[in-house]
C-alpha positions in Angstrom: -12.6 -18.9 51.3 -10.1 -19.4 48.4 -9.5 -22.4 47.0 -6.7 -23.5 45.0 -5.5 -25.7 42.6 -6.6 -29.8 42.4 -8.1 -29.8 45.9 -10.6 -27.1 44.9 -11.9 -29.3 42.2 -12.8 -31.9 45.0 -14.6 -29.5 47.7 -17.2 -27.0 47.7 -17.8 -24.0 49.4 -19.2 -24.6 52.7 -19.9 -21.4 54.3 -23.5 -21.9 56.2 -24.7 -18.9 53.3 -24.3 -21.7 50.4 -27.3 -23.1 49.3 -26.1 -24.5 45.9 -23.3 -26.8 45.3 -21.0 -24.1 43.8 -17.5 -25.6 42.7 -14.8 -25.8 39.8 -17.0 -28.6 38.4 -19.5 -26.0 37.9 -17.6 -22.9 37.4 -15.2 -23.8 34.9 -17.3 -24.9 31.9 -19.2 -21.8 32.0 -16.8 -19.7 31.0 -14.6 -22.4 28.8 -17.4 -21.9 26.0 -15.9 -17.8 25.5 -12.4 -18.3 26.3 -11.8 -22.9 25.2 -7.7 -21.8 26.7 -9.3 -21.1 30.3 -8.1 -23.5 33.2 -10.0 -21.7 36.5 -7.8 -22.7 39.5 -9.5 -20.7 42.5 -12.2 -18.6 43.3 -13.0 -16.8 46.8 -16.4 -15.6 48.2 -18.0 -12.1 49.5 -21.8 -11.4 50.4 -22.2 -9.1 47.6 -25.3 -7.2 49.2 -26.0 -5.7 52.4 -29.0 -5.1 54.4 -31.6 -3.8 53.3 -30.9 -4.7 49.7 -32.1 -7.9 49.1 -34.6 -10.4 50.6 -35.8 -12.9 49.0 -32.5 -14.1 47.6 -28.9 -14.5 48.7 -26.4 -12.4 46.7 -22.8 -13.7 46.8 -19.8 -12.1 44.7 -17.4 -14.8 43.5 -13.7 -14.0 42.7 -12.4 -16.4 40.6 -8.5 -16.7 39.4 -6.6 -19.0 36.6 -5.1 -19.0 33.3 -5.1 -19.1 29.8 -2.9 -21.0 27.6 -3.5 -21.2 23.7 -2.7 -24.6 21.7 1.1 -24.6 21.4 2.4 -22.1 23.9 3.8 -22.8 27.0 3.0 -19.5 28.3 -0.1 -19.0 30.9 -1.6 -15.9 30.9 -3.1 -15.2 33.8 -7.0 -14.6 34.3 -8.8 -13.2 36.8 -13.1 -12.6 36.7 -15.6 -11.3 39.2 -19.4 -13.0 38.7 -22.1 -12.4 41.1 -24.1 -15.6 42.2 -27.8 -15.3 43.4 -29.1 -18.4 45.5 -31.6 -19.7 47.8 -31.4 -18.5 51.1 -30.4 -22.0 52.8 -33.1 -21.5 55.5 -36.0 -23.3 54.7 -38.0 -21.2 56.8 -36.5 -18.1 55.3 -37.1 -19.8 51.7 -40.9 -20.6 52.7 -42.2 -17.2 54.4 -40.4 -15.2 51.4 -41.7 -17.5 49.2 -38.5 -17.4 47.6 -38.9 -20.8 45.0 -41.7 -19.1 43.3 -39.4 -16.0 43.0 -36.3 -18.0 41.9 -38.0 -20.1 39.3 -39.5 -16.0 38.0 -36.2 -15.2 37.1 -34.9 -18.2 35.5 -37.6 -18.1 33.1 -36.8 -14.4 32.3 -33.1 -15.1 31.9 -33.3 -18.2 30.2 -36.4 -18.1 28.1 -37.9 -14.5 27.9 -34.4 -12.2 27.6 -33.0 -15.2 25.3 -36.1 -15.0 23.1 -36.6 -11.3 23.4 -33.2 -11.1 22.0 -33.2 -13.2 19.3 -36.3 -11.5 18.3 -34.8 -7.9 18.6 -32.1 -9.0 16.4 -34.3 -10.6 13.3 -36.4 -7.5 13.5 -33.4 -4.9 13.4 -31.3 -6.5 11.3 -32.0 -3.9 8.5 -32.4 -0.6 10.6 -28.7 1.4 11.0 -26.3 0.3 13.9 -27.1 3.3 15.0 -31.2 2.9 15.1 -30.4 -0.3 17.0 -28.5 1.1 19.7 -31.7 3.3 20.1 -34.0 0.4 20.3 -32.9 -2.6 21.7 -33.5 -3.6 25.1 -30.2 -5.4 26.3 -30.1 -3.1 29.5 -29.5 -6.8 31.4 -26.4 -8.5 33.0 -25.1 -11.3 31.0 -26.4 -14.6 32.5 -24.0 -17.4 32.2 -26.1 -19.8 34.5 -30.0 -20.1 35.5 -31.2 -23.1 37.2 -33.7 -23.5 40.1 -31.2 -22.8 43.0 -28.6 -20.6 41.6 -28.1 -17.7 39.1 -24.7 -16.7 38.4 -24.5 -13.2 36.5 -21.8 -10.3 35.3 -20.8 -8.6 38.1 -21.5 -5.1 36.9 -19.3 -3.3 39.2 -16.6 -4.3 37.2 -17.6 -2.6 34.5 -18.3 0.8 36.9 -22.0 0.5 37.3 -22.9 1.8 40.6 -26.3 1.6 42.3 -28.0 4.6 43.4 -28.7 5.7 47.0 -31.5 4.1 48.4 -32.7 6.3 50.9 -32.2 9.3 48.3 -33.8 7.5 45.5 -33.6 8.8 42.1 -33.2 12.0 40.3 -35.1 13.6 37.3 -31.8 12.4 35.0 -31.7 9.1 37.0 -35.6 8.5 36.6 -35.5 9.2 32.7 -33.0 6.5 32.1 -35.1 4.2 33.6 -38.0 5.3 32.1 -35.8 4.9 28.5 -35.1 1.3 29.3 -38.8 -0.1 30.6 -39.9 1.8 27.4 -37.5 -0.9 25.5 -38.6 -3.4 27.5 -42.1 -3.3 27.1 -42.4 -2.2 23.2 -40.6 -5.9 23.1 -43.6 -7.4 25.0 -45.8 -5.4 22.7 -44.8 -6.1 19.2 -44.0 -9.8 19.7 -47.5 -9.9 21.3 -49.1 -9.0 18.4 -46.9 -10.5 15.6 -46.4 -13.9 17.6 -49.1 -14.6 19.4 -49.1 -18.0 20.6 -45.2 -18.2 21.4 -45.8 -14.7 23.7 -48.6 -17.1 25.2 -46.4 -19.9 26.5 -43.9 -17.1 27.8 -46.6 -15.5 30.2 -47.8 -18.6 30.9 -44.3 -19.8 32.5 -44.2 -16.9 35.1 -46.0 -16.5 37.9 -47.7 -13.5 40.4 -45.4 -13.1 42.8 -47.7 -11.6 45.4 -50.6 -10.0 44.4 -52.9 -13.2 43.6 -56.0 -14.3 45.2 -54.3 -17.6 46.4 -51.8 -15.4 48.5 -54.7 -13.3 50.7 -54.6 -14.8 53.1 -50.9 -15.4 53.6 -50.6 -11.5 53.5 -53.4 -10.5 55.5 -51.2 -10.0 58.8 -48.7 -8.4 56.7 -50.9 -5.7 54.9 -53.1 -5.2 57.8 -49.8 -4.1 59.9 -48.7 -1.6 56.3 -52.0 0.1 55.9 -52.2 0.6 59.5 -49.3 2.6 59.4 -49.8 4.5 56.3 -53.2 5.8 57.9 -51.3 6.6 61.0 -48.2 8.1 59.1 -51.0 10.5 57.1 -53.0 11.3 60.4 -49.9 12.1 62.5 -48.6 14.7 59.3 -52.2 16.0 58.1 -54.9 15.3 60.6 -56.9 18.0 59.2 -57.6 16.4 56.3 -60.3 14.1 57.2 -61.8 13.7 53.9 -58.2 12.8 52.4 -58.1 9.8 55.4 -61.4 8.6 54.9 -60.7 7.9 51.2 -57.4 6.4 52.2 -59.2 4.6 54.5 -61.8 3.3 52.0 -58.9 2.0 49.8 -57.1 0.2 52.1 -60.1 -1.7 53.7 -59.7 -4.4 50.8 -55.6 -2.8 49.8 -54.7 -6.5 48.6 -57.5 -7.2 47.2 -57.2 -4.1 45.0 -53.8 -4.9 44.5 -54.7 -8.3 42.9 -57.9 -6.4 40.5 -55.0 -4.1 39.5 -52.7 -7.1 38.4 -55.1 -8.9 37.2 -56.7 -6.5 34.8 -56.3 -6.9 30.7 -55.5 -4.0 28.7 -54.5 -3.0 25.3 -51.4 -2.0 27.0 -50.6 -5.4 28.8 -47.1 -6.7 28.6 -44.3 -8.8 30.6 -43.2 -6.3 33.3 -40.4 -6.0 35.3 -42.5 -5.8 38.3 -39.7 -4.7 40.9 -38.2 -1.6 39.6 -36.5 0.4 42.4 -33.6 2.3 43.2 -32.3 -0.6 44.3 -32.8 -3.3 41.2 -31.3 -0.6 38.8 -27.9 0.4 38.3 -25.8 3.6 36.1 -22.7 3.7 34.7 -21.9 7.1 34.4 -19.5 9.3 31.7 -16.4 11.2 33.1 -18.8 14.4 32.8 -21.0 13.3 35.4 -24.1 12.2 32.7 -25.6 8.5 32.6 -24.2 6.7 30.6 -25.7 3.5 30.5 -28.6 1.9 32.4 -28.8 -1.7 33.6 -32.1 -3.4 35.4 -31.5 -6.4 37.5 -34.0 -9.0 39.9 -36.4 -9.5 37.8 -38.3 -12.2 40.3 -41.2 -10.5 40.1 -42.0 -10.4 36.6 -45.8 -10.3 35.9 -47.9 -10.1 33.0 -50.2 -6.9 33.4 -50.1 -3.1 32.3 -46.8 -1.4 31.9 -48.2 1.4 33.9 -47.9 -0.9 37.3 -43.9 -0.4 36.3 -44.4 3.3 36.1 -46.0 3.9 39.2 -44.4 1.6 41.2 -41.4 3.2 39.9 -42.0 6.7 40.2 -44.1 6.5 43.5 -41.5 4.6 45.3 -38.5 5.6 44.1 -39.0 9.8 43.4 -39.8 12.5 45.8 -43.3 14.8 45.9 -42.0 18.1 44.5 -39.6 16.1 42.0 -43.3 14.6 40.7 -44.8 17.9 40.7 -42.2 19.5 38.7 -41.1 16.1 36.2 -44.0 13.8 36.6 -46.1 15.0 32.8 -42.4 15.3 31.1 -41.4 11.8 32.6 -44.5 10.4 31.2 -43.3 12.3 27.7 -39.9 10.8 27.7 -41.5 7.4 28.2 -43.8 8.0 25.5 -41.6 8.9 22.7 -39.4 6.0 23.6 -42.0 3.9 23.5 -43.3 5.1 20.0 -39.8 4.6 18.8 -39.2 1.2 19.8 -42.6 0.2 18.5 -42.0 2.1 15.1 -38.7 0.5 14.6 -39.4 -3.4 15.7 -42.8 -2.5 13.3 -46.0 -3.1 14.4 -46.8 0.7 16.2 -49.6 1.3 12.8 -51.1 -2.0 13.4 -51.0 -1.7 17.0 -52.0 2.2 17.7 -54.1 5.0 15.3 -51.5 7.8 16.1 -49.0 8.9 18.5 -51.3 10.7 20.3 -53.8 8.0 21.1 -51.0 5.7 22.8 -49.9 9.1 24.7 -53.8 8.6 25.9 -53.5 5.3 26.6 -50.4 5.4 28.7 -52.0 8.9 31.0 -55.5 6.2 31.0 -53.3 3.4 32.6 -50.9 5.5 34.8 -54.0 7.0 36.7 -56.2 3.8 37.5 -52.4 2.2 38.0 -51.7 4.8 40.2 -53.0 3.4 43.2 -50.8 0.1 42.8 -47.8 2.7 43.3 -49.4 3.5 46.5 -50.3 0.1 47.5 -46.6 -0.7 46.9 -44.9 2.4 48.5 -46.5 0.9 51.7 -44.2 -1.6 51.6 -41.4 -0.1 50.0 -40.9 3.4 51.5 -39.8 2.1 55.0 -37.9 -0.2 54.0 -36.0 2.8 51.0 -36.0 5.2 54.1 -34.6 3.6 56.6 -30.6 3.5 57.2 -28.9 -0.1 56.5 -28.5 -0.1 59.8 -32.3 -0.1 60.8 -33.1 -2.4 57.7 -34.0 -6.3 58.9 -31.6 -8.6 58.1 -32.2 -11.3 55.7 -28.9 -13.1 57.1 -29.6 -13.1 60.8 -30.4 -16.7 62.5 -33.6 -16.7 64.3 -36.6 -19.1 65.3 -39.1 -17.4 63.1 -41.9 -20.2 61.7 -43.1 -20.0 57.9 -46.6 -19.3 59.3 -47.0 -16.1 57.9 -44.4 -13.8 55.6 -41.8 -12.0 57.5 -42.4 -9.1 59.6 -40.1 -6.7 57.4 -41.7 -3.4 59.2 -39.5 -1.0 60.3 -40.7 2.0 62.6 -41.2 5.0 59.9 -39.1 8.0 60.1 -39.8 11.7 59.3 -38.7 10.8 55.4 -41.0 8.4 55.4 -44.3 9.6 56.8 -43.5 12.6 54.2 -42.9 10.7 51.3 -46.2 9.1 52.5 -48.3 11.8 53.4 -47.1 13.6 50.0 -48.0 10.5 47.7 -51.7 10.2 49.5 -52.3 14.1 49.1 -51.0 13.7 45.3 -53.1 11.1 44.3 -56.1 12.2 46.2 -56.3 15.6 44.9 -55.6 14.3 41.2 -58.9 11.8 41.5 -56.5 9.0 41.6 -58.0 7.5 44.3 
């Protein structure tokens, strides 16, 4: 619906998707701070996801059109800007059995205290490396935020700048894998350093986020729901490989308490415990790519499930839900690598890697430690993540559709798996069986 001149400053959108009051009133001074000349006169709105993409928020893309006019000139210049706007659904129900509050208060935190201190902190502690060391460093692989509050985010729309997100059903690449990989590195050698140099401040961070799912007050709100996902792993790996009857019965084993071993897994301490993304999948991460074809820069977005544990529950849930079996068996030790000497460079330049780690070698330990006892969170995951990453957008539940669902228990987001699926699955269970990983 477009909007335009003094009427639009009176109404609001009022499509039955809006959740938050979204008009000029709000719009306008958020972009008057960059640009004081800017007079926003309209805006229209898109759904800026579709399904299968998101579900625990509502992703709008907002068009908005006006002018600038500098002190003393009578000429107006015209202005145009595309944001994307992240709300509540406006369905309690659909609020209440995706327990999306919880979620939506997650990322306000990160964009509004953790990025906005991580940055600040980046910036002190790189002030005397080269431009060229910083660029190498810093973790800034975000969308500009220009609004968090409780109900609405509103963000850089990144297509606009020619970041595209990756095929969900094909996931990612060895190339496509690394540059993530590059960017969590960032990320977490952030947590890392200003864990240890600023201890108390990292404190009250972690302490303002909370588990999104994986915490003992949740089990038995996802009982239903993980009793319906292991049942169908065990059924996807019987149906592909029933010969292997040991393989099952120690799949089996693991999934007779899977959410409460996803909760120990969160839960744990480590020496390598940071502020993770803790939803890093094809989907949440987008490339903008060089006219040759190569990445060219990475960008991570969603960050409602940020959680305070071992930056190997990124890794695996990133590689075990997002890559393909042979791709692992051909990449998986030189993924670990690039990771690794990211990491180490990050933690060199913000300065703390000698006071936090004896040598490169024994944080190259630490990280293959983590990513095999972590390991099993990627499988715990994939569960719920390869149906939904296989299936075609078509087939994928629809987070917009009315219904008469009650807030009794979370969503039934099943699909019925397909051939990819019970092969991504089988392959994952085989792999981590056969490397004592579970």
């Amino acid at each position: 619906m477009g909007l335009n001149g003094s009427e639009a400053r009176k109404d609001s959108i009022t499509s039955s998707t809006s959740s938050a009051n979204l008009d000029l009133d709000l719009l306008q001074p958020l972009f008057v701070k960059f640009e004081p000349d800017l007079t926003i006169e309209s805006y229209e709105e898109a759904q800026g996801s579709g399904r299968g993409d998101n579900y625990t928020a509502a992703l709008f893309r907002i068009a908005l059109k006006g002018h600038t006019q500098p002190a003393g000139s009578s000429k107006k210049l015209k202005w145009e800007k595309s944001v994307i706007c992240k709300r509540l659904p406006d369905c309690k129900i659909k609020r209440e059995a995706f327990k999306s509050e919880a979620l939506f208060r997650n990322e306000v935190v990160f964009y509004n205290s953790i990025m906005t201190e991580y940055s600040e902190f980046q910036r002190r502690q790189l002030a005397a490396v080269s431009q060229r060391e910083q660029e190498q460093t810093t973790f800034r692989a975000v969308p500009q935020c220009y609004l968090a509050r409780d109900d609405l985010l509103v963000l850089e729309d990144l297509r606009v700048r020619s970041f595209t997100m990756p095929d969900r059903q094909a996931g990612l690449g060895p190339e496509a894998l690394r540059a993530v990989l590059v960017e969590l590195a960032r990320f977490h050698a952030v947590s890392l350093v200003y864990k240890q140099q600023h201890p108390a401040e990292f404190q009250k961070l972690t302490s303002t986020i909370s588990e999104g799912i994986f915490s003992l007050a949740n089990a038995e709100w996802y009982r239903k729901y993980y009793d319906v996902l292991t049942r169908n792993a065990v059924q996807m790996v019987r149906q592909a490989v029933p010969e292997k009857t040991d393989h099952l019965a120690k799949l089996e084993m693991f999934l007779s308490n899977c959410f409460g071993n996803l909760v120990e897994l969160v839960s744990r301490e480590s020496e390598l415990s940071v502020i993770c993304h803790g939803d890093c999948w094809t989907n949440n991460v987008l490339f903008r790519y060089s006219p040759d074809g190569a990445i060219a820069e990475t960008c991570l977005v969603d960050f409602q499930l940020i959680r305070y544990g071992s930056l190997a529950l990124d890794l695996a849930y990133l590689i075990y839900c997002c890559t393909d079996g042979a791709l692992r068996k051909q990449h998986l030790n030189s993924w670990l690598q690039t990771y690794h000497r990211q990491l180490v460079k990050s933690l060199k330049l913000l300065g703390s890697f000698d006071v936090l780690f004896h040598s490169e070698q024994q944080l190259r330990q630490l990280i293959d430690d983590e990513f095999k006892v972590c390991a099993r969170f990627g499988l715990g995951t994939a569960m719920d993540m390869l149906p939904i990453s296989c299936c075609s957008s078509e087939e994928a539940p629809d987070l917009y559709a009315s219904g008469t669902e009650t807030a009794a228990t979370p969503p039934e987001l099943n699909v019925p798996p397909n051939a990819l699926c019970r092969r991504k699955m089988t392959e994952l269970v085989l792999e981590l069986i056969d490397g004592g990983m579970l």
